[in-house]
C-alpha positions as CSV (number, residue, x, y, z in Angstrom):
1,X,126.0,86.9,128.8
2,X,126.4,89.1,125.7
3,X,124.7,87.8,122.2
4,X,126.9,86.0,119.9
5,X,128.0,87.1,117.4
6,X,127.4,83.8,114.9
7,X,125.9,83.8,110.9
8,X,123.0,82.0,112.3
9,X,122.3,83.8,115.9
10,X,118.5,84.5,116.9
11,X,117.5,81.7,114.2
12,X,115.6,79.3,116.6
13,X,112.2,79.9,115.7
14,X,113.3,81.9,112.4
15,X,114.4,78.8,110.4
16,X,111.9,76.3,112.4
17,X,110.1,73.9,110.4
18,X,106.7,74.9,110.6
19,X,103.6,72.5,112.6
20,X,102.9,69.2,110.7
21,X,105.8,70.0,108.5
22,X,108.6,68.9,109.7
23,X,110.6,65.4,107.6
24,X,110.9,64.7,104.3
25,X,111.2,67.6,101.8
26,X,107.6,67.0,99.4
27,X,109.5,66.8,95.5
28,X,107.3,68.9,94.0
29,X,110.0,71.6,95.6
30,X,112.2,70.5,93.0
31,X,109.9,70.1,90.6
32,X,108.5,73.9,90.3
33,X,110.0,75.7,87.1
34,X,111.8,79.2,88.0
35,X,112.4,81.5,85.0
36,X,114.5,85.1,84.8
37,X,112.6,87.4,86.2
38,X,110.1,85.5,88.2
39,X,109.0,87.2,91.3
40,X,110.1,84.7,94.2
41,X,109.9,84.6,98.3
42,X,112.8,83.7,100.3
43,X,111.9,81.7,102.5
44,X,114.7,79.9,104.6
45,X,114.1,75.8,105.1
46,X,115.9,74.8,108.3
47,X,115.9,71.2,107.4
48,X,118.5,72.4,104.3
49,X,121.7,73.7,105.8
50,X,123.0,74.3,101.9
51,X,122.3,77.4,100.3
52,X,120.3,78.7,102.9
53,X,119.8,82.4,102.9
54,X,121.2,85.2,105.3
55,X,118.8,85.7,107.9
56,X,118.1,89.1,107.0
57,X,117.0,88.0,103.6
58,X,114.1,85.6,105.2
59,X,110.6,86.6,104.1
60,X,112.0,89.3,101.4
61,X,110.7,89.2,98.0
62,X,113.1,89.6,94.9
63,X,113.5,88.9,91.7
64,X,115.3,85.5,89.5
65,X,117.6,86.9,87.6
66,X,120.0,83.5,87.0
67,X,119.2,79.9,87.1
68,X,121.5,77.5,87.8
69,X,120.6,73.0,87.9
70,X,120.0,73.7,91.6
71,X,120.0,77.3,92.8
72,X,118.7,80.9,92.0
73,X,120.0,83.9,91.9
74,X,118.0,86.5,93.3
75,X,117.9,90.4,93.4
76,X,116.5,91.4,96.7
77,X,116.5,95.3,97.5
78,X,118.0,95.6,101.5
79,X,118.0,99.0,103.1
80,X,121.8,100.4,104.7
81,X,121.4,103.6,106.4
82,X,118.5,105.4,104.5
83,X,119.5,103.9,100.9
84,X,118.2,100.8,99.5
85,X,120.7,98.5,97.6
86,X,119.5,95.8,95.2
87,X,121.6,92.6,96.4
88,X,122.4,89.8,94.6
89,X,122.2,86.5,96.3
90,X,122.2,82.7,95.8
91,X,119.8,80.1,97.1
92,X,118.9,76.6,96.6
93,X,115.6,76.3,95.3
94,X,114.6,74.4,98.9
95,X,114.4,78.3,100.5
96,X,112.1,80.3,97.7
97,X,108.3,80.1,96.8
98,X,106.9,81.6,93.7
99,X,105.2,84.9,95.4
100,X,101.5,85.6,95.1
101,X,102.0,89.3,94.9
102,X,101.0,89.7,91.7
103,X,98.3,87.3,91.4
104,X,95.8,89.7,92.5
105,X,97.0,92.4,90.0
106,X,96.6,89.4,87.3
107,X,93.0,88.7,88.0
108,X,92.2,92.3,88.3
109,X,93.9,92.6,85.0
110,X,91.8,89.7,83.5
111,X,88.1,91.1,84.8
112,X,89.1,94.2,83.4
113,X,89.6,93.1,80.1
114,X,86.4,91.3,80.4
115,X,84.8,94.2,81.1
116,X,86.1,96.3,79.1
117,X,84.8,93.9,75.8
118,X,81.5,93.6,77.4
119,X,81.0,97.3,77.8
120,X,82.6,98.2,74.2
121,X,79.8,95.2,72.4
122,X,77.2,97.4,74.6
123,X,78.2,100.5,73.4
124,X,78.6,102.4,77.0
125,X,81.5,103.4,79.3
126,X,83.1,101.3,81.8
127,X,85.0,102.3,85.0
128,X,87.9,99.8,86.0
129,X,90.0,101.5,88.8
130,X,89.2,100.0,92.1
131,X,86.8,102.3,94.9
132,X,87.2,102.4,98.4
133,X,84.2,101.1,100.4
134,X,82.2,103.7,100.3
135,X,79.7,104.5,103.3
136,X,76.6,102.2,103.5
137,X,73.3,104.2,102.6
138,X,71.0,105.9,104.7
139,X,68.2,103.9,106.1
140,X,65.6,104.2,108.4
141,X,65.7,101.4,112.1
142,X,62.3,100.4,113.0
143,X,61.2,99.5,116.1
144,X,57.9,97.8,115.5
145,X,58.3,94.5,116.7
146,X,62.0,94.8,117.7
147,X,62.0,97.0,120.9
148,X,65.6,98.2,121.9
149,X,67.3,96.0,124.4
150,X,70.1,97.5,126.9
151,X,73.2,96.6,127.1
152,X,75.0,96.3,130.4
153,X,77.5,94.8,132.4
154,X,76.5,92.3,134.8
155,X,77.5,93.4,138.3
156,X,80.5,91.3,139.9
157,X,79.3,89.1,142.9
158,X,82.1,88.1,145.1
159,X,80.9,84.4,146.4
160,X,82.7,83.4,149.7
């Protein structure tokens, strides 16, 4: 049998309710303020048929760029044959989160600042652009007291 060829084909598991959260909605999904140009997750609820997102759009991050009483519009960048269009959609606010993206570039933003003040009371130079971990430093392994222990497999015994 071929696949259908329906808006919501291949969406069993897609638009599942998670474990443990399956029933009633929690408000506070209503209650979360969404301003132009927030930075939001789609993130299709199957237990809201209205204003559900396209399946492709599902786990995409975009941008608010209109609020309606119930919905969002959002601009969510989709790739067509090596070119990648900014579409414009429209969701209920049951299908987005507000992302986390950027909250690591905030805090990273914060400490910086801090450090940045502390160094400049100090009087020195600070550097605030993030390293790779570097290799761990040389050292020296003693065996005094710690003898080396092999490491082998144990040898199968077939038992009848």
């Amino acid at each position: 049998m071929t696949n259908s060829k329906g808006y919501r084909r291949s969406t069993r598991d897609l638009f599942s309710r998670r474990f443990r959260k399956k029933g009633v909605i929690p408000l506070g999904t209503y209650m979360r303020v969404y301003k132009v140009g927030d930075i939001v997750d789609v993130k299709g609820n199957g237990a809201v048929q209205k204003g559900m997102p396209y399946k492709y759009y599902h786990g995409k991050t975009g941008r608010v760029y209109n609020v309606t009483p119930r919905a969002l519009g959002v601009i969510v960048n989709k790739r067509v044959r090596g070119k990648i269009l900014p579409k414009r959609i429209n969701i209920r606010v049951d299908h987005v989160l507000h992302s986390k993206c950027r909250q690591d570039f905030l805090d990273r933003v914060k400490d910086n600042e801090a450090l940045k003040k502390e160094a400049k009371a100090k009087g020195v130079r600070v550097v605030c652009k993030r390293q790779p971990s570097q290799p761990r430093p040389a050292h020296v392994v003693r065996t005094k007291g710690n003898e080396p222990q092999l490491l082998q497999p144990i040898p199968y015994e077939f038992v009848a």
